[in-house]
VMD Tcl script that builds the backbone (N, CA, C; Angstrom):
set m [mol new atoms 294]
animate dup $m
set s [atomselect $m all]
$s set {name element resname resid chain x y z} {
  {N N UNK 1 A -9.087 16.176 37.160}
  {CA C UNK 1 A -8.667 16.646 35.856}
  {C C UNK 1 A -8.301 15.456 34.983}
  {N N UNK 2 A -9.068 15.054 34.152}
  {CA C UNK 2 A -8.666 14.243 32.768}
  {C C UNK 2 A -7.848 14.373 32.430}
  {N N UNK 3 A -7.584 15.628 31.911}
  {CA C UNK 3 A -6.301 16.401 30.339}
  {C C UNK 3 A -4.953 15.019 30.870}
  {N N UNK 4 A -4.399 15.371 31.858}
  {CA C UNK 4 A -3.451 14.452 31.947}
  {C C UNK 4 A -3.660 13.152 31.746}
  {N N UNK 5 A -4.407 12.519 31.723}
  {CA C UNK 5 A -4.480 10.864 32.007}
  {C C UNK 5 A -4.896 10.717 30.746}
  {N N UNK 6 A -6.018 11.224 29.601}
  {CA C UNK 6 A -6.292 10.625 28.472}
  {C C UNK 6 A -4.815 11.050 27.581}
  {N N UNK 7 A -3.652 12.592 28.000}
  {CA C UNK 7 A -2.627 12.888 27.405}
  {C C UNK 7 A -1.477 11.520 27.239}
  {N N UNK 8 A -1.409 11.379 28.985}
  {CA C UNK 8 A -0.417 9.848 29.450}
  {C C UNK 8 A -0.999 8.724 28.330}
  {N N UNK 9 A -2.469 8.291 28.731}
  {CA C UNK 9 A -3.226 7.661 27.656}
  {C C UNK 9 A -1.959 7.398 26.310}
  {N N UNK 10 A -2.723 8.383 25.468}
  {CA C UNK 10 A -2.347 8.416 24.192}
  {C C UNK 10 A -0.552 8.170 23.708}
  {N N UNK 11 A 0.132 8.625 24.933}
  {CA C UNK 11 A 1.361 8.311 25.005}
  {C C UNK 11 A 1.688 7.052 25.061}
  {N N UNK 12 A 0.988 6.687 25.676}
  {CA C UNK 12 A 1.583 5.280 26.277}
  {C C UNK 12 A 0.510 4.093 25.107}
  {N N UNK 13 A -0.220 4.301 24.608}
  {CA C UNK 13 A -0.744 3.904 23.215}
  {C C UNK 13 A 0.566 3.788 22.393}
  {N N UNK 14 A 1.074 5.037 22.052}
  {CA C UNK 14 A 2.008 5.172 21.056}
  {C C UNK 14 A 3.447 4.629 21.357}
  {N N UNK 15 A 3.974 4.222 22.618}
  {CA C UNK 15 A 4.366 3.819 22.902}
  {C C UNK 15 A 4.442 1.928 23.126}
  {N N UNK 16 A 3.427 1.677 23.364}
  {CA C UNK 16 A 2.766 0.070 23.004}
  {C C UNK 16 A 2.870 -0.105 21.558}
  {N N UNK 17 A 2.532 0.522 20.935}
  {CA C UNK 17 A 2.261 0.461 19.204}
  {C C UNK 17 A 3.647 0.335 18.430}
  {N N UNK 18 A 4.642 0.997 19.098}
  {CA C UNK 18 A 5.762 0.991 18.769}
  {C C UNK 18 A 6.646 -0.177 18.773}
  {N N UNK 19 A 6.430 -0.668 20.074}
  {CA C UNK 19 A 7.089 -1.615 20.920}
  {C C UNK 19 A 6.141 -2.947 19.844}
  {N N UNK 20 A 5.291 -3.307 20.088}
  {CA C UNK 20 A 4.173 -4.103 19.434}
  {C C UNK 20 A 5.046 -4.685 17.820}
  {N N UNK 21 A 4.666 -3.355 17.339}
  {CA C UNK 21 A 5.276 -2.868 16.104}
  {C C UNK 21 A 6.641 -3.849 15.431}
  {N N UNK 22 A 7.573 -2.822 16.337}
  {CA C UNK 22 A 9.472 -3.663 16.157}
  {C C UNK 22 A 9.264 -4.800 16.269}
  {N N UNK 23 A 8.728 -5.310 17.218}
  {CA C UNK 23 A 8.469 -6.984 17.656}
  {C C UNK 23 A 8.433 -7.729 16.554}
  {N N UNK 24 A 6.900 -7.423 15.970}
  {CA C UNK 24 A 6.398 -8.112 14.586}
  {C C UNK 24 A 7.172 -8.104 13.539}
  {N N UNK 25 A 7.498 -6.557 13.414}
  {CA C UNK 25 A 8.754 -6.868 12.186}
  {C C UNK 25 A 10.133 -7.168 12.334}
  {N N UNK 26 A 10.412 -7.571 13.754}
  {CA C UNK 26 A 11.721 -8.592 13.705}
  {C C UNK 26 A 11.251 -9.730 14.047}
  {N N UNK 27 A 10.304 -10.335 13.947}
  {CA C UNK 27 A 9.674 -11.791 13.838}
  {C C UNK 27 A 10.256 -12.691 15.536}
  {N N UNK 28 A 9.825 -11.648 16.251}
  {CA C UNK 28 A 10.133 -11.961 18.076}
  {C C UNK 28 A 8.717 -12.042 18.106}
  {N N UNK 29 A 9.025 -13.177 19.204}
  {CA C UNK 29 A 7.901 -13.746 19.716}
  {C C UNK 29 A 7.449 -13.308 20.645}
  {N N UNK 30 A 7.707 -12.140 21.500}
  {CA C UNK 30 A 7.369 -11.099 22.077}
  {C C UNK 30 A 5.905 -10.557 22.031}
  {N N UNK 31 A 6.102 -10.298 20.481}
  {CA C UNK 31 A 4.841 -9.652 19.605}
  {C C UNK 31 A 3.776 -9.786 20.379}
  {N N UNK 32 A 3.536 -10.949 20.494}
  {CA C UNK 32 A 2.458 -11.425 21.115}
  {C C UNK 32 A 1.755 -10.682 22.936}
  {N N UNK 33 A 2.671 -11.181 22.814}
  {CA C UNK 33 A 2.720 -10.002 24.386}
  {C C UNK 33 A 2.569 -8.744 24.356}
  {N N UNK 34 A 3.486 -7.930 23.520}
  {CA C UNK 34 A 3.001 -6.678 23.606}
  {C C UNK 34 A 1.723 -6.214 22.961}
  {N N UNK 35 A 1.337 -6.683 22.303}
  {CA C UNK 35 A 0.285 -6.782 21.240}
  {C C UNK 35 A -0.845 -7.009 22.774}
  {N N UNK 36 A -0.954 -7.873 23.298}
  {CA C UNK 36 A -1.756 -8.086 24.541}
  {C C UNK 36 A -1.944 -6.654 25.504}
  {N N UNK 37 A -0.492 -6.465 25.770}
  {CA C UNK 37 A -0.563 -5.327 26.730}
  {C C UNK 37 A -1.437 -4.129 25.894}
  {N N UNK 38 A -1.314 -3.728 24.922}
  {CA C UNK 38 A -1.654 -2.999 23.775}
  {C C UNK 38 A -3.449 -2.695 23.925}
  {N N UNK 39 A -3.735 -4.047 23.615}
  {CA C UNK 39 A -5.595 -4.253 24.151}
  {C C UNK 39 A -5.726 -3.809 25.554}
  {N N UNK 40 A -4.781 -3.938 26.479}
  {CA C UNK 40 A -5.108 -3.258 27.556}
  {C C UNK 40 A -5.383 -2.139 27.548}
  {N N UNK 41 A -5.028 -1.521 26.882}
  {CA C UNK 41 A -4.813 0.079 27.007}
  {C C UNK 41 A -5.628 0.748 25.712}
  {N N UNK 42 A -6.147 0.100 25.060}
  {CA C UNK 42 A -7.265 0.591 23.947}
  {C C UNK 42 A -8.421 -0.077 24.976}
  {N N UNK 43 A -8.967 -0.924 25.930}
  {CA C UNK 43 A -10.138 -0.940 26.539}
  {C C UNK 43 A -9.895 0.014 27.148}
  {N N UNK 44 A -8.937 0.534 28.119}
  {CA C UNK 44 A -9.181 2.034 28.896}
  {C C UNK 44 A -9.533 2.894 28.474}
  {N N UNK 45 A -8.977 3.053 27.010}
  {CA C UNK 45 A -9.145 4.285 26.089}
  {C C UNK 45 A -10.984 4.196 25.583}
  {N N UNK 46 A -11.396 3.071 25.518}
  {CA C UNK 46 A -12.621 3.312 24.933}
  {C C UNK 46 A -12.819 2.435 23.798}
  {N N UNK 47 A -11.260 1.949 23.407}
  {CA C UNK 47 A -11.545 1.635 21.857}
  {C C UNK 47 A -11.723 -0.036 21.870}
  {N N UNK 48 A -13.171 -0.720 22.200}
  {CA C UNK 48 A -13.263 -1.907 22.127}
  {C C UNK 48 A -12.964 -2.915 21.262}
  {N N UNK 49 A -13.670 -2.060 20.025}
  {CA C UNK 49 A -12.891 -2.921 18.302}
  {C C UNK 49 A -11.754 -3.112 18.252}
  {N N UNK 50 A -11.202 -1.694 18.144}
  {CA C UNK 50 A -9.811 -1.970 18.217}
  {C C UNK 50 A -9.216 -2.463 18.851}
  {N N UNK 51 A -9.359 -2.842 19.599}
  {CA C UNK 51 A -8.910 -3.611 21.001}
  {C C UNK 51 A -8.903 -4.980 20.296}
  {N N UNK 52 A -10.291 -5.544 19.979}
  {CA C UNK 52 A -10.011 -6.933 19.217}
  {C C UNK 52 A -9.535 -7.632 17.874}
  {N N UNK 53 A -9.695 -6.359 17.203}
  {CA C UNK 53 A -8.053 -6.410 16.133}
  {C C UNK 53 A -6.483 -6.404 16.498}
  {N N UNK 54 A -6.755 -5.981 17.664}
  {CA C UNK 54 A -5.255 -6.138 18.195}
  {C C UNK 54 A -5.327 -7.564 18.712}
  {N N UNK 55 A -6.551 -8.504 19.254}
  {CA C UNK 55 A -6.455 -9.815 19.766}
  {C C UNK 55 A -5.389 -10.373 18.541}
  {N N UNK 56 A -6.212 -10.575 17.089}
  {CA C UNK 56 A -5.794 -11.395 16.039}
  {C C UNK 56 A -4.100 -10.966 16.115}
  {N N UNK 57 A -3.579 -10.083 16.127}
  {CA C UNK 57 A -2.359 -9.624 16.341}
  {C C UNK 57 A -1.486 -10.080 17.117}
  {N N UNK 58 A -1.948 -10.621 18.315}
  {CA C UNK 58 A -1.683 -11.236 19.759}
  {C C UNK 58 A -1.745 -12.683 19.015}
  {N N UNK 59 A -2.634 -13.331 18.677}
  {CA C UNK 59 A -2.965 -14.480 18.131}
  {C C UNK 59 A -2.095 -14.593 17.355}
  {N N UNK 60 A -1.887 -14.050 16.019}
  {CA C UNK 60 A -1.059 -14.165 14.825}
  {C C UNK 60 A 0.201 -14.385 15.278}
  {N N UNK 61 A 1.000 -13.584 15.920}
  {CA C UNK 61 A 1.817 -13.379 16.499}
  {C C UNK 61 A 2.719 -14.408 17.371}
  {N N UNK 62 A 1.674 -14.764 18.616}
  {CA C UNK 62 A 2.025 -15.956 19.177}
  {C C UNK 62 A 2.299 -17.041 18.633}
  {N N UNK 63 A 1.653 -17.445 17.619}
  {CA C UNK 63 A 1.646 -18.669 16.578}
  {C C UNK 63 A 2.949 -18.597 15.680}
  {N N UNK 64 A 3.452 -17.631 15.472}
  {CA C UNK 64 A 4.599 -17.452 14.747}
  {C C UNK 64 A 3.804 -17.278 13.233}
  {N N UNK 65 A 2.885 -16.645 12.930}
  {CA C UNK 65 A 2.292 -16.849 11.459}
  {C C UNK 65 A 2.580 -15.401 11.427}
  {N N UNK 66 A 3.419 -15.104 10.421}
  {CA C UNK 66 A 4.362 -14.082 10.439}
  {C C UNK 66 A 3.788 -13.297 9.518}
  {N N UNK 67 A 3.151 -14.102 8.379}
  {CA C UNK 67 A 2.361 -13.610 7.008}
  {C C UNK 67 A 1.377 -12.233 7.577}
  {N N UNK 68 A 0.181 -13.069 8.251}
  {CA C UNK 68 A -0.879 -12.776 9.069}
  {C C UNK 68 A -0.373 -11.460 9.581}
  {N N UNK 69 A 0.517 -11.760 10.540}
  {CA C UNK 69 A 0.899 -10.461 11.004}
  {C C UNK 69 A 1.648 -9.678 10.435}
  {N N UNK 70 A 2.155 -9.665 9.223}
  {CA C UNK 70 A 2.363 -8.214 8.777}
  {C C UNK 70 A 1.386 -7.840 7.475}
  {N N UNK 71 A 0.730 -8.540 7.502}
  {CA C UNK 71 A -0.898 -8.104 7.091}
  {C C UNK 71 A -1.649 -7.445 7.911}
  {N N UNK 72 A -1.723 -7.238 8.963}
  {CA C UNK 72 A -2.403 -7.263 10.379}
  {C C UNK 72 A -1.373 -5.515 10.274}
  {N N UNK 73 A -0.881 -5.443 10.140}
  {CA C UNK 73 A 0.246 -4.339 10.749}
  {C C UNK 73 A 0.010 -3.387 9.877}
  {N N UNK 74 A -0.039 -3.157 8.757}
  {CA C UNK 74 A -0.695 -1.729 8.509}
  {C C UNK 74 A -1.950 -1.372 8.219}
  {N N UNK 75 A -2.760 -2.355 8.713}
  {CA C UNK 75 A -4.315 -1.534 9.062}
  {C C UNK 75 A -4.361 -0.987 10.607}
  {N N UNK 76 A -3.630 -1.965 11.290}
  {CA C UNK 76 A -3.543 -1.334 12.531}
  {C C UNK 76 A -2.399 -0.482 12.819}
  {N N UNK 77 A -1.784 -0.119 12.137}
  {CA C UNK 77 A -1.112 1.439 11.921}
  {C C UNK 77 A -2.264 2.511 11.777}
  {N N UNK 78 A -2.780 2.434 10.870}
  {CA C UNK 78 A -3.579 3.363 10.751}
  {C C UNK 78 A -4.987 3.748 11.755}
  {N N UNK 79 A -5.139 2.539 12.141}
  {CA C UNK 79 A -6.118 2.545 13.319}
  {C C UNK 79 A -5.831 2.631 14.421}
  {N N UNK 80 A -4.538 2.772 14.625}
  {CA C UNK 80 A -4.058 3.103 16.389}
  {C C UNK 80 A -3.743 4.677 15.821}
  {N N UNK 81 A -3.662 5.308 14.665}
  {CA C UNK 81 A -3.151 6.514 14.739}
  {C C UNK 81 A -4.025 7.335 15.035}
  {N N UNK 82 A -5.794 6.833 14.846}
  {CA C UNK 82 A -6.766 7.103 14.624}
  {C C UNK 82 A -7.427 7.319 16.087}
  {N N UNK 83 A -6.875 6.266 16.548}
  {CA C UNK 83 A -7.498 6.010 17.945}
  {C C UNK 83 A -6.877 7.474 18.882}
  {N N UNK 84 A -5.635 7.782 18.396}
  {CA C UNK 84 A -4.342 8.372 19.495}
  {C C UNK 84 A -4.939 9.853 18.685}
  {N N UNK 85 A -5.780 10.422 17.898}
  {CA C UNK 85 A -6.274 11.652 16.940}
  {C C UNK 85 A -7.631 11.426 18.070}
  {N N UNK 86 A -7.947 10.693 18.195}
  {CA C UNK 86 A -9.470 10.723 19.046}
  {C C UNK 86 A -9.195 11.257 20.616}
  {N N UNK 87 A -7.838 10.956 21.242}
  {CA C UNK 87 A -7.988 10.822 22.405}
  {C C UNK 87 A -7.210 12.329 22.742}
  {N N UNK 88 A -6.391 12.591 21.518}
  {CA C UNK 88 A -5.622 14.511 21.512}
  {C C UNK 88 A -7.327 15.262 21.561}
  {N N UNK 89 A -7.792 14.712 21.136}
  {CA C UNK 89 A -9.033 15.305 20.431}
  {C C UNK 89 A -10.126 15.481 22.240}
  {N N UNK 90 A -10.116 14.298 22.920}
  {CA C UNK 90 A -10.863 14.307 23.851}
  {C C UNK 90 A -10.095 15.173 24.771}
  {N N UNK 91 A -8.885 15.184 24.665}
  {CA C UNK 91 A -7.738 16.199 25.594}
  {C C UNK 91 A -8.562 17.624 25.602}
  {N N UNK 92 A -8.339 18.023 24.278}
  {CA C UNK 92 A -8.455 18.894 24.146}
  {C C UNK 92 A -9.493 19.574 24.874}
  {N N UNK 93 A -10.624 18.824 24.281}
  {CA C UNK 93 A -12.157 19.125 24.603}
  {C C UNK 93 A -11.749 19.363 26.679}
  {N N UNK 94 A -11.062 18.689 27.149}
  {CA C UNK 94 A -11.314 18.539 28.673}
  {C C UNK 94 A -10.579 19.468 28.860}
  {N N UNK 95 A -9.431 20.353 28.404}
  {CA C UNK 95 A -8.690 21.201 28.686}
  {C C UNK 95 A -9.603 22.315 28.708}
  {N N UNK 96 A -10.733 22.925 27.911}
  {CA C UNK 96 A -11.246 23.985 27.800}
  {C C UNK 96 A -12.256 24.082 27.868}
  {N N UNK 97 A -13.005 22.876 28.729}
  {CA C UNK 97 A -14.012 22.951 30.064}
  {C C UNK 97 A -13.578 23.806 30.977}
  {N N UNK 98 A -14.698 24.556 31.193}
  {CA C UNK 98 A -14.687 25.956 32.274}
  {C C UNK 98 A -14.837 25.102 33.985}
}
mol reanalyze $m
mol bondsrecalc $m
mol representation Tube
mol addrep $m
C-alpha cells in the first residue's frame, strides 16, 4: 500500500520546508543543511527539478549569501507547495485503486 508512504512523504516535505525555511530567515547556517536534507526527499518524491532548485538554496545558504537566499525562498514556497498538491493528489489516486 502506497497511500501511507507518499501521505508520510508529503508530511515530511512540509516539514523539511519549514525547518529549511526558519533557518534562512534567521540567517543560520544550518540552512544549508536542511535545504540538503530537503533534495533528499523531493528525489524520492519524484521531483528532480525541484530538487535542484533546492541545490542553489543549499549553495546560497552555505555561503552565507543571504540576498540569494531570500530570493530563492519564495519561488520555492510556491514550488514545494506544488510539489506537496501533486503528491495529496497521487494519495489520493492510490487510495481508490480497487
Amino acid at each position: 500500500d502506497l497511500a501511507p508512504t507518499l501521505a508520510r512523504l508529503s508530511a515530511d516535505l512540509d516539514a523539511g520546508w519549514r525547518q529549511a525555511e526558519t533557518q534562512a530567515r534567521l540567517r543560520d547556517p544550518r540552512a544549508g543543511r536542511a535545504a540538503h536534507a530537503l533534495r533528499s526527499l523531493l528525489l524520492l518524491a519524484g521531483e528532480n527539478d525541484l530538487s535542484e532548485q533546492f541545490g542553489l538554496l543549499e549553495r546560497a545558504a552555505g555561503e552565507g549569501d543571504w540576498a540569494t537566499t531570500d530570493r530563492l525562498l519564495g519561488f520555492l514556497a510556491e514550488e514545494i507547495a506544488a510539489a506537496r498538491a501533486r503528491l495529496v493528489t497521487a494519495t489520493a489516486a492510490q487510495v481508490r485503486l480497487p
